[in-house]
Backbone as CSV, one residue per row, in Angstrom:
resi,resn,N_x,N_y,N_z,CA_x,CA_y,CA_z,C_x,C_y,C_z
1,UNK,110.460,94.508,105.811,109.374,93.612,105.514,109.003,93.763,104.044
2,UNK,108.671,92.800,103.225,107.984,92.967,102.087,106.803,93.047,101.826
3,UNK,106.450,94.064,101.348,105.180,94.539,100.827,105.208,94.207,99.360
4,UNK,103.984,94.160,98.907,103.047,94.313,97.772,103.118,95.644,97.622
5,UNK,103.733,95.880,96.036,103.364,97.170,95.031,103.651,97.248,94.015
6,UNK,101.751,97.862,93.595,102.017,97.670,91.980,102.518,99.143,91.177
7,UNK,103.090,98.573,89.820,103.339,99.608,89.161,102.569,99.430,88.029
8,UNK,102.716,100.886,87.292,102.161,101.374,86.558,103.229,101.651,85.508
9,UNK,103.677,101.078,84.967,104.846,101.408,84.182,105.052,102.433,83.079
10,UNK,105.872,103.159,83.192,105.878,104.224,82.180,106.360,104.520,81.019
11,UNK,106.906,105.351,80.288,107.256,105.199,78.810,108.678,106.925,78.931
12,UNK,108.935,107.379,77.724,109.762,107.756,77.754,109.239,109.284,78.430
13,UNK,108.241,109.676,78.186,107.581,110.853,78.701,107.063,110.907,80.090
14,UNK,106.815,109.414,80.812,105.874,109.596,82.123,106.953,108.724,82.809
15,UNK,107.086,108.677,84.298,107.631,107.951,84.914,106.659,106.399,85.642
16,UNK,107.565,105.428,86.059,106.409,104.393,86.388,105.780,105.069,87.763
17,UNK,104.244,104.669,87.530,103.326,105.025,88.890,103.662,103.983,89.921
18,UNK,103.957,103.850,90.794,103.860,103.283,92.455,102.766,103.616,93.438
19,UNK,102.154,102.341,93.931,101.062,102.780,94.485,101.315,101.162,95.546
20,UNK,100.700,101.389,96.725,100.801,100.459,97.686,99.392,100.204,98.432
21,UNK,99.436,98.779,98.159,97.422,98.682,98.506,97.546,98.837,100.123
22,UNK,98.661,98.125,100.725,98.470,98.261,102.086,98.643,99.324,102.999
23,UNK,98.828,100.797,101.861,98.848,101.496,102.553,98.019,102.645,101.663
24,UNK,96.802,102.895,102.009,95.876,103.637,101.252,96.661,105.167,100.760
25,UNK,96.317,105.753,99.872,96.917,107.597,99.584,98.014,107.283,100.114
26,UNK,99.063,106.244,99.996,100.461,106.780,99.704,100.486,106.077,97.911
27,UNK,101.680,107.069,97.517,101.817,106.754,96.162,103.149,107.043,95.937
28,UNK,103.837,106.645,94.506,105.123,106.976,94.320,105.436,107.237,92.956
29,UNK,106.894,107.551,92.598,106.903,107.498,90.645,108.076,107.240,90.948
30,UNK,108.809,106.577,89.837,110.165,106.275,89.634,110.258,106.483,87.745
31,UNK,111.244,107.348,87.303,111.823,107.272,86.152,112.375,106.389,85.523
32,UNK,113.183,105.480,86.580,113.759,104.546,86.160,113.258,102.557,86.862
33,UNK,113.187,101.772,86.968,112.699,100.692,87.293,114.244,100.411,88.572
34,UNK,115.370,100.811,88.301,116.099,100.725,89.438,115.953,101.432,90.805
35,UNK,115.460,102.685,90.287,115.109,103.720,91.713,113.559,103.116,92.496
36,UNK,113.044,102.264,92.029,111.626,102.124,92.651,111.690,101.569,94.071
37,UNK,112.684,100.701,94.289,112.990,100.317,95.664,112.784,101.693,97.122
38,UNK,113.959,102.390,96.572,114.517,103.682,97.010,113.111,104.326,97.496
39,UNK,112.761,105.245,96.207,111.492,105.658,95.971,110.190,105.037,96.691
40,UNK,110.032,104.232,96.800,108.921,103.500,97.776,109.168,103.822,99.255
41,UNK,110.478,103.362,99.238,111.251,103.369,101.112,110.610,105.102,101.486
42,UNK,111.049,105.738,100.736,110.962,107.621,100.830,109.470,107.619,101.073
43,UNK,108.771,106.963,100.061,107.117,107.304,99.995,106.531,107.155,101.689
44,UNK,106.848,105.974,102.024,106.414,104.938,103.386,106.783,105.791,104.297
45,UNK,108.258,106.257,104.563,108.409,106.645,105.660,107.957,108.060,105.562
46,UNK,107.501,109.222,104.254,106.535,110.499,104.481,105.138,109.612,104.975
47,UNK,104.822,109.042,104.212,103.165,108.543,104.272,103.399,108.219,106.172
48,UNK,104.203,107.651,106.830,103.882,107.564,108.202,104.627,108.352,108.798
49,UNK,105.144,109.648,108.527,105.614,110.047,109.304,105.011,111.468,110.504
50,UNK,103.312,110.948,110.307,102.709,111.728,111.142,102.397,110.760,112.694
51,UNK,103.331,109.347,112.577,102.912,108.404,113.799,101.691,107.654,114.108
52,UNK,101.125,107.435,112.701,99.932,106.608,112.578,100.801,104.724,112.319
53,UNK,99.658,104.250,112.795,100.372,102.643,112.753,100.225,102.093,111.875
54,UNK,101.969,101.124,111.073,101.743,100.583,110.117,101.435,99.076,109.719
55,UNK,100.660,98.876,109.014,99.816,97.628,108.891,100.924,96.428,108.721
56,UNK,101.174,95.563,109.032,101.793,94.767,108.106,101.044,94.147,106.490
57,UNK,102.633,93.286,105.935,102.239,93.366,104.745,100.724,92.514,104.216
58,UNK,100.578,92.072,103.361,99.630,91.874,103.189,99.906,90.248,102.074
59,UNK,98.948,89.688,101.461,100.025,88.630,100.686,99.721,89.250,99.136
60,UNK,100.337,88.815,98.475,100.316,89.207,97.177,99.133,88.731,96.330
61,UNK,98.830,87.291,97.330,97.229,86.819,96.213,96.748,87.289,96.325
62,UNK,96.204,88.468,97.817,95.258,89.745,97.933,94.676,90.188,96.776
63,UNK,95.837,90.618,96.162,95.369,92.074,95.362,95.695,91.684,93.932
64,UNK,95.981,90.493,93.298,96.212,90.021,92.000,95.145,91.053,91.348
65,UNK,93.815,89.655,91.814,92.366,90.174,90.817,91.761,91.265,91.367
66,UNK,92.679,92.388,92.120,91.469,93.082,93.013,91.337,94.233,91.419
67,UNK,89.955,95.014,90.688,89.874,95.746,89.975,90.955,96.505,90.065
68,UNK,90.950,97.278,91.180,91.702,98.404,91.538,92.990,98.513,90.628
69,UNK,93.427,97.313,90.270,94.753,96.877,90.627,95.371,96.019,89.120
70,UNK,94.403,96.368,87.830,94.545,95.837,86.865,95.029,96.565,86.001
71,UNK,96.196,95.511,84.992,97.233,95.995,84.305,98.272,96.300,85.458
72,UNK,99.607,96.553,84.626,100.882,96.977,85.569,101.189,95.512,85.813
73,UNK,102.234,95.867,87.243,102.863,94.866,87.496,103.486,94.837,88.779
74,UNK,103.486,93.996,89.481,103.604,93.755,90.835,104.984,93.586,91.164
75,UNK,105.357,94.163,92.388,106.848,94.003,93.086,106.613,93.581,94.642
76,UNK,107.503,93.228,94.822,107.727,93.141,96.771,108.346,93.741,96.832
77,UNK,108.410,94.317,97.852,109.587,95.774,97.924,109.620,95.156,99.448
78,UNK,110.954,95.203,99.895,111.608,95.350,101.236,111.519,96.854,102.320
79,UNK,110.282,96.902,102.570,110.546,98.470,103.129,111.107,98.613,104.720
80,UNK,112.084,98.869,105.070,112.727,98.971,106.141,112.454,100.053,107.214
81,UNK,111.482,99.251,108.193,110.237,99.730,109.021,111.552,100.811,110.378
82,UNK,112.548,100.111,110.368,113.807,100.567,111.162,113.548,102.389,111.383
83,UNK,113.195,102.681,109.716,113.568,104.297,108.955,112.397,104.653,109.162
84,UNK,111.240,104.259,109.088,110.196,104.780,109.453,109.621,105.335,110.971
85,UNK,109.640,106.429,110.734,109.492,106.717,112.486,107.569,106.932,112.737
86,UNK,107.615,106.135,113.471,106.162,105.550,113.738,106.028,106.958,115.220
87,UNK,106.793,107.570,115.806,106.543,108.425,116.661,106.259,109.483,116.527
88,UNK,105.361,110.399,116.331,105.308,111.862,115.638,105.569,112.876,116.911
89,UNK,106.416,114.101,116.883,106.692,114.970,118.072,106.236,115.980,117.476
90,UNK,105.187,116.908,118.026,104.363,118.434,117.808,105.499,119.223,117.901
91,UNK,105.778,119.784,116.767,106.254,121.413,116.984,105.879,122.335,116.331
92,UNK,106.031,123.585,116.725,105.152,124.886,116.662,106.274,125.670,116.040
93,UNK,105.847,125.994,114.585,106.807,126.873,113.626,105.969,128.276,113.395
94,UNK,106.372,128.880,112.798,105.788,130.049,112.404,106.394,130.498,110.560
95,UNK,105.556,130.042,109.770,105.898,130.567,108.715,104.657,131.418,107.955
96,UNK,105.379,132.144,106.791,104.232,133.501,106.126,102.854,132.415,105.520
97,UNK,102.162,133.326,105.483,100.877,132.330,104.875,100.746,132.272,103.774
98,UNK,101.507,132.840,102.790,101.791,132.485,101.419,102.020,131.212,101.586
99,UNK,103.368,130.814,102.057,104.109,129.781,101.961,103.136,128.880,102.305
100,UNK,102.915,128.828,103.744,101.964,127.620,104.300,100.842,127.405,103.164
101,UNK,100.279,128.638,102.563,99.249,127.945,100.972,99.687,126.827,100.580
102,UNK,101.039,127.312,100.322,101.970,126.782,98.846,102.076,125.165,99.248
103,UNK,102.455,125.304,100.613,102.764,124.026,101.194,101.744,122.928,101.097
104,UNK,100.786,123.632,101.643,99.183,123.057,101.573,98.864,122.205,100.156
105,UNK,98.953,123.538,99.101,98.422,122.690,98.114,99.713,121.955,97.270
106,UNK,100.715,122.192,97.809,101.908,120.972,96.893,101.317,119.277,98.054
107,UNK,101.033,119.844,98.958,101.224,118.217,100.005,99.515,117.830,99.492
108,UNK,98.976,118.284,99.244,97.589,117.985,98.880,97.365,116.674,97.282
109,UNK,97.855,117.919,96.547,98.507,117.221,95.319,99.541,115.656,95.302
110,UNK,99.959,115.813,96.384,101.057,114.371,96.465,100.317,113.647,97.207
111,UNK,98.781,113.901,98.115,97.706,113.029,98.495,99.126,112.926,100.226
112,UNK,98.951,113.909,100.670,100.219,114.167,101.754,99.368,115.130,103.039
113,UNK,99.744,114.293,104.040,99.362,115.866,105.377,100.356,117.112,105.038
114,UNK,100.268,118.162,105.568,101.318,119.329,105.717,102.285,118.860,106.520
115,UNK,102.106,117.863,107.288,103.053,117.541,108.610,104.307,116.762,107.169
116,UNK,103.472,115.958,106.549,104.204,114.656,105.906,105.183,115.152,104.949
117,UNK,104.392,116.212,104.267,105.055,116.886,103.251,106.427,117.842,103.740
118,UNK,106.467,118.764,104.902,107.161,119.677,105.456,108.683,118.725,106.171
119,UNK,107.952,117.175,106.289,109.099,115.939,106.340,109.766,115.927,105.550
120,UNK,109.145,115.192,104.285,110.018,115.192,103.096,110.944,116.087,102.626
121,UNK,110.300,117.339,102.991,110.878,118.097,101.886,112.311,118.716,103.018
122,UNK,112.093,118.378,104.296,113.352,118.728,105.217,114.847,117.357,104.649
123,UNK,113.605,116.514,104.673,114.568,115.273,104.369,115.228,115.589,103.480
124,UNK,114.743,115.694,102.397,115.565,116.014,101.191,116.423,117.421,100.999
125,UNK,116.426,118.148,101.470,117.494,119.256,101.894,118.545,118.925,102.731
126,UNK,118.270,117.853,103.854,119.715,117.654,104.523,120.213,116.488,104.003
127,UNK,119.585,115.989,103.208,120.458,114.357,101.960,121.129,114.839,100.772
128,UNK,120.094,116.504,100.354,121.209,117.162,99.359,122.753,117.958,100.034
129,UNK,122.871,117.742,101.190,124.016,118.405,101.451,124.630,117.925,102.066
């Protein structure tokens, strides 16, 4: 489905900001203007992957003039709801409480549950190998 999202475009030091109105505290960055597709898809499916329901899109005249939302520049992004797992299953880990800190405040910082964050970051260990 296509969504509405604006960017924040960046320069040689910052990457572009990604941010999605229809979906509150998820956010994204892309270095490059080709990866933002990608990068969004990744954002959506952490941001729901605690099994909360996702809105459909929204229209783009929405959020032209909304304040929030001034300067940058607007995309539709195709996010492929398929990958998003809207079902969340409880499991019971046991890790040191250092770590779980660490975890805490990296998923905090990315505006992330511990559930969402401990996703990602599995995701991306079995895509690096």
């Amino acid at each position: 489905m296509l969504y509405p999202v604006h960017i924040e475009p960046g320069d040689a030091t910052h990457a572009h900001g990604i941010s999605f109105p229809d979906f509150p505290g998820c956010f994204s960055a892309a270095d490059d203007w080709a990866d933002i597709p990608a990068n969004a898809q990744e954002a959506v499916e952490a941001h729901f992957a605690d099994g909360e329901p996702i809105p459909e899109p929204s229209g783009l005249e929405r959020w032209l003039r909304h304040p929030e939302y001034e300067g940058g520049v607007w995309m539709l992004v195709d996010i492929d709801l398929s990958r998003v797992n809207t079902r969340a299953v409880r499991v019971n880990i046991s890790l040191p409480e250092r770590l779980v800190q660490a975890i805490d405040d990296a998923a905090k910082s990315r505006h992330m549950s511990r559930s969402a964050f401990l996703a990602l970051a599995a995701q991306h260990e079995m895509e690096s190998h």
